[in-house]
C-alpha positions as CSV (number, residue, x, y, z in Angstrom):
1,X,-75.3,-49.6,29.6
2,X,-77.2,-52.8,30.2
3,X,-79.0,-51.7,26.6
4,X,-77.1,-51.3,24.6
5,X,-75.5,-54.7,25.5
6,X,-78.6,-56.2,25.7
7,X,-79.4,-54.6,22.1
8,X,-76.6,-55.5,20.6
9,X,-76.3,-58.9,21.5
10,X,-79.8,-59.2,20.6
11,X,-78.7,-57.6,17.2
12,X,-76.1,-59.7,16.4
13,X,-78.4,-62.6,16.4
14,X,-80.9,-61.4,14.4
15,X,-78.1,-60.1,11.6
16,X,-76.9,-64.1,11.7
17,X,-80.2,-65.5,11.4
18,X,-81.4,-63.1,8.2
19,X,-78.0,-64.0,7.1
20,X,-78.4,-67.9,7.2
21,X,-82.3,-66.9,5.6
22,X,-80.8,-65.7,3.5
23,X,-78.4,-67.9,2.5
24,X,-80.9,-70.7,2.5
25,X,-83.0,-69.0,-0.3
26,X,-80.1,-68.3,-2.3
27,X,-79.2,-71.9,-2.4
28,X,-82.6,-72.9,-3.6
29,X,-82.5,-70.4,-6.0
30,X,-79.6,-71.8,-7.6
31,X,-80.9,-75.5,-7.4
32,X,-84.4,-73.6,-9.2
33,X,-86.6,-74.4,-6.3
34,X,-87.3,-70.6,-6.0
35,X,-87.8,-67.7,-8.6
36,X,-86.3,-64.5,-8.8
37,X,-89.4,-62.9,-7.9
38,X,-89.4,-64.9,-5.2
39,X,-85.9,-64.3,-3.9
40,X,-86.5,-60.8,-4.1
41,X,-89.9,-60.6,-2.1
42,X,-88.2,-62.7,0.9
43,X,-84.9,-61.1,0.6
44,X,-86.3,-58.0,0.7
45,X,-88.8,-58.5,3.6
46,X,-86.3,-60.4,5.8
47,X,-83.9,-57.5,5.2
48,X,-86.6,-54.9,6.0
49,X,-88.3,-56.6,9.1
50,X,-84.6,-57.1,10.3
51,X,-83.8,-53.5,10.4
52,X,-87.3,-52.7,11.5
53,X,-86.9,-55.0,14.4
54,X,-82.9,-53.9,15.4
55,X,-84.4,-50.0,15.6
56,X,-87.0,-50.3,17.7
57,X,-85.3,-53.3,19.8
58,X,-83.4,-50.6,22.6
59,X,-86.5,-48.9,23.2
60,X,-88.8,-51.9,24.3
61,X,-85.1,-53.2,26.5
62,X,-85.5,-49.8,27.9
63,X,-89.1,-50.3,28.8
64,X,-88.6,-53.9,30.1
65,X,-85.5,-52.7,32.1
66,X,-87.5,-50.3,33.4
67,X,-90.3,-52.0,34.7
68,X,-87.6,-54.1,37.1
């Protein structure tokens, strides 16, 4: 139980951090400080990392929980 709390929490701030990334690059896109080569590589990457990150997140609050 304490996992998947843990997790999730854990979850939701990675989600709003990628999001605000996210948002950031976007915005500099539009002002051209960025190209869309650019946008894509980081976009994609933060997206990718994030997911990567959320899946094996549970499993290392398992081990941690478990070592107390």
């Amino acid at each position: 139980m304490e996992v998947i709390l843990a997790s999730s929490y854990s979850a939701i701030i990675i989600f709003m951090t990628i999001f605000f990334i996210l948002k950031a690059c976007l915005i500099a896109y539009t002002r051209n400080e960025l190209s869309f080569r650019k946008l894509l590589v980081v976009s994609s990457s933060s997206i990718s990392i994030d997911i990567v990150v959320i899946v094996v997140l549970p499993f290392m609050y398992e081990r941690i929980y478990d070592y107390i």
